[in-house]
Residue, then its C-alpha position, 0 to 999 in steps of 0.5 A: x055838453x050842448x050849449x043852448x045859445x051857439x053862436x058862429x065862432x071863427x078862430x084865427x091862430x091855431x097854435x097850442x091855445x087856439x086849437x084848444x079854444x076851437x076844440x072846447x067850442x066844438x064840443x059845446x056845439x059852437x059851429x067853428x071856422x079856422x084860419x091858420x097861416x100853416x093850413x097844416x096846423x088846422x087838420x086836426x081841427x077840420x076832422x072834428x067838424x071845424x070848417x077851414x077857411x083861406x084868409x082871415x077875410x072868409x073867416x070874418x065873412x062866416x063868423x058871428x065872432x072872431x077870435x084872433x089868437x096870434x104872436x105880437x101886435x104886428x101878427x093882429x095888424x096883419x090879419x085885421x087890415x093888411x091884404x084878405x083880412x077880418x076888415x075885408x069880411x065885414x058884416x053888420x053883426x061881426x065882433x073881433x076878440x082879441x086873445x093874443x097877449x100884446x100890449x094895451x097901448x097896441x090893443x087900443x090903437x087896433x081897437x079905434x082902427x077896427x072903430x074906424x072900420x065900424x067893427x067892434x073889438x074887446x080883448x080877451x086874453x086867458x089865463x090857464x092854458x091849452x089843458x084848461x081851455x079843453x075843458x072850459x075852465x080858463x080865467x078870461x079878462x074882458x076890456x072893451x064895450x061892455x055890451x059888446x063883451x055880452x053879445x057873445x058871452x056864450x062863447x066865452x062861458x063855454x070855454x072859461x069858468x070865470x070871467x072877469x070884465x075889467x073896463x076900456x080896451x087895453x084893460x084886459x091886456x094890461x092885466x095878462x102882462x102883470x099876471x104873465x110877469x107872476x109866471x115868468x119870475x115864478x119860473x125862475x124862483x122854482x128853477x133857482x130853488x131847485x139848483x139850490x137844494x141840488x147844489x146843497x145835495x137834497x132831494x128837488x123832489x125833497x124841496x119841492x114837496x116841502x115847499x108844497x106842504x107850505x102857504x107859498x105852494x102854488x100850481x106851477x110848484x105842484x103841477x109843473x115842479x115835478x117834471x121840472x125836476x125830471x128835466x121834462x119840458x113839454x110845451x103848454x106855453x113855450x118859453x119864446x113866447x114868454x120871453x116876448x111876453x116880458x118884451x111886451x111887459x117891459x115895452x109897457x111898463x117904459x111907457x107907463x112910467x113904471x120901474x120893473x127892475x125884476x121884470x128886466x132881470x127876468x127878460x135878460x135870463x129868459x132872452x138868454x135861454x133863447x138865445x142858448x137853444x131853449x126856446x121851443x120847450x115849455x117856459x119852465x124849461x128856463x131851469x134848464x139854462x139856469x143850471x147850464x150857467x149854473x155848471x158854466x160858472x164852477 
């Protein structure tokens, strides 16, 4: 598929998400330029038609739009103003979108910082994953300028299929936590429900199918539910990163005066899936700490 209105897109972060992103907007006839820390992570891309950029800086010097997909706050502080970074490519037409998962309040101090440096920044985080990405179906969350956000809706038409524009910087954001605070507690109530029925010697697949034939099935339950049983846990979003997502929803929530006691239950459980070696499999993979516990305490 062609897109009509292409516009230049730089890409900085590579990982799952992102390499999803810089694919979809290839072959919808954005021209691309990437800029990963690991340059290796970027070949893939390069053989598709991305360009491949040295540092944040020649990315922003190429780009009608960034869009910067990276860990935590701090990762987006580094790439926008330490040393060879987005501040230092500017250009009269530049726009910043941030698609990492950080807080409102760190989204709206690097929003006024990029203001201070007369660019403008709306965040942009998805939902729906590498999988959808590719395909142009992810759920996208706007906050920020509204006219800003239209300059460059051809970019964001092209890799999701609804969009939702929610108001000031920081809004987009605070909107992702809540929504990743639904996956991470889903996880675990599909994880315990499962343990559940094997412990009552079902069938998990019996539970699963079940519980899918029910209003409460979801598409964790149908999609992920499955492997989940099988103990397969290919990473579409890793569970440390999850994990840092509830920091993230707790460090808010604190600020914010709001009392979450599920989503600090949920950041203890998924800390100790990291900490027992659980990290770098999908986040689902939380089941499988739950039933090391589980067997542990027999």
């Amino acid at each position: 598929m062609k897109n009509n209105n292409t516009m230049n897109v730089g890409i900085i972060g590579t990982g799952l998400l992102g390499k999803a992103v810089a694919t979809r907007l290839l072959s919808t006839g954005h021209k691309v330029t990437v800029y990963n820390r690991t340059e290796e992570k970027t070949e893939s891309l390069k053989s598709i038609g991305a360009q491949v950029a040295k540092s944040p800086k020649q990315v922003a010097e190429r780009s009608d739009i960034v869009i910067t997909i990276v860990k935590d706050a701090k990762a987006v502080e580094s790439i926008s103003f330490g040393k060879d970074s987005i501040i230092h490519g500017k250009h009269e037409k530049l726009i910043v979108s941030d698609m990492s998962t950080i807080s409102p309040i760190s989204s709206r101090e690097i929003a006024e910082k990029y203001s201070q440096h007369g660019i403008p920044m709306i965040d942009s985080p998805v939902m729906g994953g590498p999988s959808l990405a590719e395909k142009g179906q992810l759920v996208i969350m706007i906050g920020g300028k509204k006219e800003v956000y239209e300059k460059c809706k051809s970019v964001f038409d092209s890799i999701g299929e609804r969009t939702f524009y929610l108001g000031d910087n920081g809004s987009a954001d605070a909107m992702k936590l809540a929504m990743n605070l639904q996956i991470s507690i889903l996880a675990l109530a599909i994880s315990e429900g499962i343990i559940l029925a094997k412990k009552s010697g079902l069938d998990p697949l019996l539970f699963l199918e079940v519980l899918n034939s029910t209003y409460f099935k979801t598409g964790m339950s149908v999609l992920k539910g499955p492997k989940m049983v099988k103990g397969v846990f290919e990473p579409s979003f890793f569970l440390n990163v999850m994990q840092k997502d509830l920091d993230e929803i707790n460090y808010t929530a604190k600020e914010f005066g709001a009392n979450l006691p599920v989503a600090r239950l949920a950041n203890e459980l998924y800390q100790n899936a990291v900490k027992d070696g659980f990290g770098n499999i999908d986040y689902t993979g939380i089941l499988a700490h739950l039933e090391k516990i589980s067997k542990s305490d027999i």
